[in-house]
C-alpha positions as CSV (number, residue, x, y, z in Angstrom):
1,X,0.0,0.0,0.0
2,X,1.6,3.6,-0.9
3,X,2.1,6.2,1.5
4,X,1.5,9.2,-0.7
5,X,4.1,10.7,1.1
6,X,5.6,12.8,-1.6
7,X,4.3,15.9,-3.6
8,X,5.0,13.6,-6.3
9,X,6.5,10.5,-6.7
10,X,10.0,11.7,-7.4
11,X,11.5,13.0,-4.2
12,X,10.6,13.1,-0.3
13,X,9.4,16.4,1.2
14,X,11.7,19.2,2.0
15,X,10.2,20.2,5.5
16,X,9.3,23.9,4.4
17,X,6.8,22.0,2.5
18,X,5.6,20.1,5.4
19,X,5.1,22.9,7.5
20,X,3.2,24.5,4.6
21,X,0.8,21.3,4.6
22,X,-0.1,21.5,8.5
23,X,-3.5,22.0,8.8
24,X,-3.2,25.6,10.5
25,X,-6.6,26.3,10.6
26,X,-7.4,23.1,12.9
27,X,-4.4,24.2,15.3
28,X,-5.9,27.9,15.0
29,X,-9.2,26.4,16.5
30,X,-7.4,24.5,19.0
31,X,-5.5,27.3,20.3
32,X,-8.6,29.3,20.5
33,X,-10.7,26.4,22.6
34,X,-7.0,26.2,25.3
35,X,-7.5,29.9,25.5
36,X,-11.1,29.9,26.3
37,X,-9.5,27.5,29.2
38,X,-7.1,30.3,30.1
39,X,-9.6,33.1,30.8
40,X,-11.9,30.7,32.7
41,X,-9.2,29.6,35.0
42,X,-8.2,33.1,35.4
43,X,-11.7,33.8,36.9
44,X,-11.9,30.8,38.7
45,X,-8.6,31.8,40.6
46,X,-10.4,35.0,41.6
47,X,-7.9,37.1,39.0
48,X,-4.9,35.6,39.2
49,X,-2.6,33.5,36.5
50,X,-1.8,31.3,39.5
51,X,-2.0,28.1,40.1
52,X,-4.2,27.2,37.0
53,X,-4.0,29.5,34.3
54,X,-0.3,30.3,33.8
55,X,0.4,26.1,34.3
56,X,-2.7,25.4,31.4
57,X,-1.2,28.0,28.9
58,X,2.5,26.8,29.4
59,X,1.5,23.2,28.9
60,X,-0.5,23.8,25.7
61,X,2.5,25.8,24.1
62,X,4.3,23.1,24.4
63,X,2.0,20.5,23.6
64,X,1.6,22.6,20.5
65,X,5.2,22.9,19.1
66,X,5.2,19.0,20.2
67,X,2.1,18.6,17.1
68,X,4.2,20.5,14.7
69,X,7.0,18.2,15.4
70,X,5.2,15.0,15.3
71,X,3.6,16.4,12.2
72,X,6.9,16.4,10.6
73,X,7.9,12.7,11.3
74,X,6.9,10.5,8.2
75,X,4.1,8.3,8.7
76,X,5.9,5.1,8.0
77,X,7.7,6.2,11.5
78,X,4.2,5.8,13.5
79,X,3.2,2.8,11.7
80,X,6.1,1.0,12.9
81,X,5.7,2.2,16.4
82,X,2.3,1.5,16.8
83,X,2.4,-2.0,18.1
84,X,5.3,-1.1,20.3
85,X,3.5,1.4,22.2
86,X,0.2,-0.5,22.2
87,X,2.7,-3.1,24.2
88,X,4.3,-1.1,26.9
89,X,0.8,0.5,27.9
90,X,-0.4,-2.7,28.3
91,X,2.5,-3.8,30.1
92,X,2.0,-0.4,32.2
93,X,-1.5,-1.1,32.5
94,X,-1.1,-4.5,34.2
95,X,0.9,-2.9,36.6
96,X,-1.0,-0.4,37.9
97,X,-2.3,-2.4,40.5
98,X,1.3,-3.6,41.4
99,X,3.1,-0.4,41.9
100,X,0.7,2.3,40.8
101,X,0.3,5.0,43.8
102,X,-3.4,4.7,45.6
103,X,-5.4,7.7,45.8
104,X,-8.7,8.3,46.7
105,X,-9.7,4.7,46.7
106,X,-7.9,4.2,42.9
107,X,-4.7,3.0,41.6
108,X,-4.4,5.0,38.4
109,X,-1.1,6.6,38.3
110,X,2.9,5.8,38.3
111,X,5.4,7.3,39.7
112,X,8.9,7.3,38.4
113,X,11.0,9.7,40.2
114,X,9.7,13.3,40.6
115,X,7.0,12.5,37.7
116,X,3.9,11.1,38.1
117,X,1.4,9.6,34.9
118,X,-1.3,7.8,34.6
119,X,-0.8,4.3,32.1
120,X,-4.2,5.0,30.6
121,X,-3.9,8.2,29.2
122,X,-1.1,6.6,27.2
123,X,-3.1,3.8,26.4
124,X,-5.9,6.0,24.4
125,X,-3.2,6.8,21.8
126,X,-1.6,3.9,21.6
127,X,-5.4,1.9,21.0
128,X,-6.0,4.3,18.1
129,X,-2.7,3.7,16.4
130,X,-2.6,0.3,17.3
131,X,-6.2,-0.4,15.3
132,X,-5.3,1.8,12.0
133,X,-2.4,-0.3,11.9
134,X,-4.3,-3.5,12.0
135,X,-6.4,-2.0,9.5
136,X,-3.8,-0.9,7.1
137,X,-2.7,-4.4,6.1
138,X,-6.0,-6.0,6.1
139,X,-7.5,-6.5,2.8
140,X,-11.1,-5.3,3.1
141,X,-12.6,-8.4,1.9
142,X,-11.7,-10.0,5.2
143,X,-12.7,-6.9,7.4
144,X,-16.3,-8.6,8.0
145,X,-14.9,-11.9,8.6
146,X,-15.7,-12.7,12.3
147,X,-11.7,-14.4,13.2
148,X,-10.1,-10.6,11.9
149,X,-13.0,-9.1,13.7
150,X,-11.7,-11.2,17.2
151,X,-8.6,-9.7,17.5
152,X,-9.6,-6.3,17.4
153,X,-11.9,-6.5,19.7
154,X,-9.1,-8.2,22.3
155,X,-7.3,-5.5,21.6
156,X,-9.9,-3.0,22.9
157,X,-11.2,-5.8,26.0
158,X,-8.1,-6.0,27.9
159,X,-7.3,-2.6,28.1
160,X,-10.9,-1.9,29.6
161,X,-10.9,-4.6,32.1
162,X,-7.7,-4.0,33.4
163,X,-8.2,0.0,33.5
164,X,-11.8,-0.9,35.5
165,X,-10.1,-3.3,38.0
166,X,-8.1,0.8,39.1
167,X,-11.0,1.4,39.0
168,X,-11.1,3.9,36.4
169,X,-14.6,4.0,34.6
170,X,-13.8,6.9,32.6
171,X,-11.1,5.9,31.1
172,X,-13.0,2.3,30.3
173,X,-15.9,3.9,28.7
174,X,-13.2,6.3,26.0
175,X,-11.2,2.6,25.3
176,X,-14.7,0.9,24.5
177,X,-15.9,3.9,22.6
178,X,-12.9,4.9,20.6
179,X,-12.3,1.1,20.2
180,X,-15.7,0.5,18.6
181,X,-15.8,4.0,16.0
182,X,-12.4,2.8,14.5
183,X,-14.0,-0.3,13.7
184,X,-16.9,0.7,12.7
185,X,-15.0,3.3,10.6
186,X,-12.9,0.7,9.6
187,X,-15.7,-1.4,7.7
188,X,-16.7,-3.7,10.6
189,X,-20.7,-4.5,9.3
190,X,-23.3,-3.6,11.5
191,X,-24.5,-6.9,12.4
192,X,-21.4,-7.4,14.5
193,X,-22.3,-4.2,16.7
194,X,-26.2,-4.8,17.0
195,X,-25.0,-8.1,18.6
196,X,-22.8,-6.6,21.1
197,X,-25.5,-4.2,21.6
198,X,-27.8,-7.1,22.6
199,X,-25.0,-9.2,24.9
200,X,-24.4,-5.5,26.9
201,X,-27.6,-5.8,27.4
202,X,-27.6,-9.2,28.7
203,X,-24.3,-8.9,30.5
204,X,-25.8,-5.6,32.9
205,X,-26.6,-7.4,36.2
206,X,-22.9,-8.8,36.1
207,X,-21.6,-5.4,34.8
208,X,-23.9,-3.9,37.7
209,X,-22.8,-6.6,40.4
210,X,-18.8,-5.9,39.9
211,X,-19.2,-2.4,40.6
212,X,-17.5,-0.6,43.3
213,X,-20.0,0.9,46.1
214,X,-18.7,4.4,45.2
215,X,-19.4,3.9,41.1
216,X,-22.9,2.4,42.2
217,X,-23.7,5.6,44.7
218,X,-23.1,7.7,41.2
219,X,-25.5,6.0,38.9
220,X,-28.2,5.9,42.0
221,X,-27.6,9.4,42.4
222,X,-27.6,10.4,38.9
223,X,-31.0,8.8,38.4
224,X,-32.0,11.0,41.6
225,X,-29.5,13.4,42.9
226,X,-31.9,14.4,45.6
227,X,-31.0,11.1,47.7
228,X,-28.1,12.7,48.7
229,X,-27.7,16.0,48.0
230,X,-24.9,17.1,50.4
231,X,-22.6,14.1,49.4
232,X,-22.4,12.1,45.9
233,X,-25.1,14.5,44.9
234,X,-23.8,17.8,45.7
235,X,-21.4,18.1,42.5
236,X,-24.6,17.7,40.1
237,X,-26.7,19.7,42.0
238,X,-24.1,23.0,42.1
239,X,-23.4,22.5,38.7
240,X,-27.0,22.7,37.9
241,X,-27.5,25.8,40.1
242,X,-24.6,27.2,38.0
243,X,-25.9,26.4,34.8
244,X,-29.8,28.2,35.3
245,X,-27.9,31.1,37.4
246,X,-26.2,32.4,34.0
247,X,-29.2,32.0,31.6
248,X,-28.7,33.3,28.6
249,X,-26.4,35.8,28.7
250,X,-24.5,35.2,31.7
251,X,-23.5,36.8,34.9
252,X,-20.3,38.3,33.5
253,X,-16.1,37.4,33.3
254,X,-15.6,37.0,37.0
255,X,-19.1,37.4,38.4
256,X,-20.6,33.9,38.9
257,X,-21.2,33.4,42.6
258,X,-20.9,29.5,42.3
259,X,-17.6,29.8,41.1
260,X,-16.1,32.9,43.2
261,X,-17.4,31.3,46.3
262,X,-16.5,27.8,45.4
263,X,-19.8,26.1,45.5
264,X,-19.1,24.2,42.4
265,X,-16.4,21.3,43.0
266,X,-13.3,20.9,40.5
267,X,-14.5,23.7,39.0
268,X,-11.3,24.0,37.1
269,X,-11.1,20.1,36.4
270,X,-14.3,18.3,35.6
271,X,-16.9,21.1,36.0
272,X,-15.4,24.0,34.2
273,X,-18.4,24.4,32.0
274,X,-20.6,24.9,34.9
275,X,-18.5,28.1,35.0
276,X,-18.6,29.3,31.6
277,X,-22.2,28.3,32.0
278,X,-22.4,30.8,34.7
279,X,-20.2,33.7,33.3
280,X,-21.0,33.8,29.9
281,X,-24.8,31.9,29.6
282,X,-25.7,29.2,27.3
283,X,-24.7,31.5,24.4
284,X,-21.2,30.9,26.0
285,X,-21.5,27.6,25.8
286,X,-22.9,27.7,22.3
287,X,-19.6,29.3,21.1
288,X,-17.7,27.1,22.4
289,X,-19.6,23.9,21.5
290,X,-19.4,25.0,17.7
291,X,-15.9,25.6,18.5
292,X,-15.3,22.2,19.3
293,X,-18.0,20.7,16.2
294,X,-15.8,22.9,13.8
295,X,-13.0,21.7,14.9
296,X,-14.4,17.7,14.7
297,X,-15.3,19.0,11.2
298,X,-11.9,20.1,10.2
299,X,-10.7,16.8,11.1
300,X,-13.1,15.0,9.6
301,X,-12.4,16.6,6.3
302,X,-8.8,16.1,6.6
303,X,-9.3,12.1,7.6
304,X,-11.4,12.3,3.8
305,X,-8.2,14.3,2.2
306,X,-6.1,11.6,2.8
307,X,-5.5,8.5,0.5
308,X,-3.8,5.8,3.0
309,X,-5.5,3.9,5.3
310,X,-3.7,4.6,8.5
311,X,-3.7,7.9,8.0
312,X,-7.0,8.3,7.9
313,X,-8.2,6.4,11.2
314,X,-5.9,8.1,13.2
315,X,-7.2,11.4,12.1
316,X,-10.6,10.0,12.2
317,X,-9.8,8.4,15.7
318,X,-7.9,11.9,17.2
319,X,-11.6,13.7,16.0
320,X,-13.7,10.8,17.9
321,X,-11.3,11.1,21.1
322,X,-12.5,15.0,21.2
323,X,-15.7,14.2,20.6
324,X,-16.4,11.7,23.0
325,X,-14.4,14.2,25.7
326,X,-16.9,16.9,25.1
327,X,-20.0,14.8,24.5
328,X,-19.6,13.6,27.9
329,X,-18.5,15.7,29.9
330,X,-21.1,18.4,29.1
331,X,-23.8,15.2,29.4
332,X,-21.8,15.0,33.2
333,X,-22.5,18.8,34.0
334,X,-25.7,18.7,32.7
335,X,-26.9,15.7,34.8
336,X,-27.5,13.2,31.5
337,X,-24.9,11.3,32.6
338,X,-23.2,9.9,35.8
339,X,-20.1,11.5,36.3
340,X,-17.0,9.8,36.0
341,X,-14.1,12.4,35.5
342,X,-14.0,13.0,32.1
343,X,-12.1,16.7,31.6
344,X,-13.4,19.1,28.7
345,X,-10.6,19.4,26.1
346,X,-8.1,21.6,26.3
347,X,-9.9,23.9,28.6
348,X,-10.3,21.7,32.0
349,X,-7.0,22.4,33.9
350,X,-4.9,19.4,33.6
351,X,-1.6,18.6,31.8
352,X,-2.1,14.2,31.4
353,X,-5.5,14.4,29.5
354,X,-4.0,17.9,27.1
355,X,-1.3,15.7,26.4
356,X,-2.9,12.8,25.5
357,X,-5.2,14.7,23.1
358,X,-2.5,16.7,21.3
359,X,-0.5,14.1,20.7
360,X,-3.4,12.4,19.0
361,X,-3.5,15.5,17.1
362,X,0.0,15.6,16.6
363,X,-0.5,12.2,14.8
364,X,-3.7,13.4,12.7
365,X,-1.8,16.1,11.6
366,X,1.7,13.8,10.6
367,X,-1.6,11.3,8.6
368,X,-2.3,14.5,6.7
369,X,0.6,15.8,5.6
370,X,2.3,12.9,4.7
371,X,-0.8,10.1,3.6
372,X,-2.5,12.9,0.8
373,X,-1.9,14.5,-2.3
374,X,-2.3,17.8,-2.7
375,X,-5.3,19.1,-4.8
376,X,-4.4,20.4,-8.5
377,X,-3.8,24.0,-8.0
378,X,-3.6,24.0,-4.2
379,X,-2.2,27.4,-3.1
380,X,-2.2,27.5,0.7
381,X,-1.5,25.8,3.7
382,X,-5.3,25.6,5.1
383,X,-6.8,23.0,2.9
């Protein structure tokens, strides 16, 4: 399979002309959503760069200069990685519950030295680059055979068990969902996912019986949050209050009482669009939400842009993994879902989860400048 990773067929790209095929209006977009994530923690510090805001914007820079560089490594580099990766966060995975550091009733992170991470933040990547490279190879004639449908699917499984034995529910519910739009993306039929829809179904009282107590108190409390409204409650129901207080419009930058007088929790973590909720009103939010849909868009046009495989399902994956960030999240604010830590991209503070998304967008961004042809004519560096 070619790798269209020429301007034509004669010579490898001088890196002025990979710079020049960077998709600068999706980085223009994303630079626009961090600093919406700037402002907001600004306010949420009472008017100060310090502790969030300053930290987020330094983070981003460089988690923006690393997309321009991965953007410049051929894709043939990424291919051959893939598998490697999608091996040590596994191996890191399993470990976890070996030497991973306890907090708050979870395993989830590593420490090695003065730096901590957490295994499945690395893992989100490495699934998506893992599957397009599955995909690459396989000739689509045996994409709907059920043994080359197996494997996939073990490759998403163990992953998900082994990052809900942390417990880290989250996490579990982005591996199954990213895991299942690749292949369905891929050319899995849908007979294979109206099947699995039925055995979930099925397997809920055994899903519901291996929950942990706290995990259990959410969904109960999601379904009422008036059972216990000072305690597992309490989040919803301040974010809520948040939410109706701004209205429309808004209270103003720095005027929402459930932020300034810290009703909301992690209002610069998980619930930071209860506070742009607040300050700016749902016509805030709007803004922001078609900031995130044009940006999905973008990609989405750029994952059609490209001619090899790979490319395309890691552009099309890096696009899902913001999608499914924002979709839930704003469902958790908003009381459609249970919560279960989910940040909002690039604007929740939080340097693990910014990471992990730009450097799935430093890999969309390497699958389109070096897996398409340029368009007869093509002038400029946006399109």
């Amino acid at each position: 399979m070619a790798y269209y990773s020429t301007w034509n067929s004669s010579r490898p790209l001088t890196t002025m002309e990979k710079l020049w095929r960077i998709h600068w209006m999706a980085l223009a977009i994303t630079c626009l959503i961090a600093a919406v994530g700037t402002v907001t923690l600004y306010s949420v510090s009472g008017g100060s760069f310090q502790p969030w805001a300053e930290r987020h914007t330094l983070r981003f820079l460089i988690a923006l200069a690393l997309v321009i560089a991965m953007a410049l490594v051929r894709l043939e580099v990424w291919i051959k990685l893939a598998y490697p990766v999608y091996a040590v966060a596994l191996v890191m995975l399993a470990l976890v519950p070996l030497v991973g550091v306890e907090a708050l009733g979870a395993k989830r992170w590593i420490d090695v030295g003065p730096l901590s991470f957490q295994p499945s933040e690395l893992m989100k990547f490495a699934l998506v680059a893992a599957l397009a490279r599955y995909y690459l190879w396989l000739p689509e004639e045996r994409v709907g055979r059920w043994p080359y449908v197996l494997l996939p699917l073990l490759m998403i499984a163990v992953p998900v068990l082994l990052t809900l034995k942390q417990p880290d529910l989250g996490s579990a519910i982005i591996f199954m969902a990213l895991g299942l739009a690749l292949l369905f993306l891929a050319g899995v039929p849908l007979r294979y996912f109206i099947l699995g829809a039925f055995l979930a179904i099925a397997a809920l009282p055994v899903v519901w019986s291996g929950l942990h107590d706290y995990q259990r108190r959410r969904i109960e409390v999601f379904l009422d949050p008036g059972k216990d409204p000072l305690g597992a409650g309490y989040h919803i129901t301040q974010s809520k209050i948040a939410l109706g207080a701004g209205g429309i419009s808004g209270k103003g930058f720095m005027q929402g009482t459930q932020s300034q007088l810290d009703f909301v929790p992690e209002k610069h973590t998980d619930f930071i669009a209860s506070i742009i909720g607040e300050e700016w009103g749902f016509a805030g939010l709007l803004v922001l939400l078609a900031a995130y849909a044009t940006l999905i868009a973008v990609m989405a046009a750029m994952a059609l842009r490209t001619r090899n495989r790979f490319a395309r399902l890691v552009i099309a994956g890096s696009a899902m993994s913001f999608f499914i960030y924002v979709f839930v999240n704003l469902a958790m604010v908003t009381g459609l879902v249970p919560v279960v830590g989910i940040p909002l991209p690039l604007v929740s503070y939080g340097g693990t989860a910014m990471m992990t998304l730009m450097v799935g967008l430093g890999l969309a961004m390497s699958g389109y400048v070096h897996g398409r042809e340029p368009r007869r004519g093509e002038i400029g560096p946006f399109w």
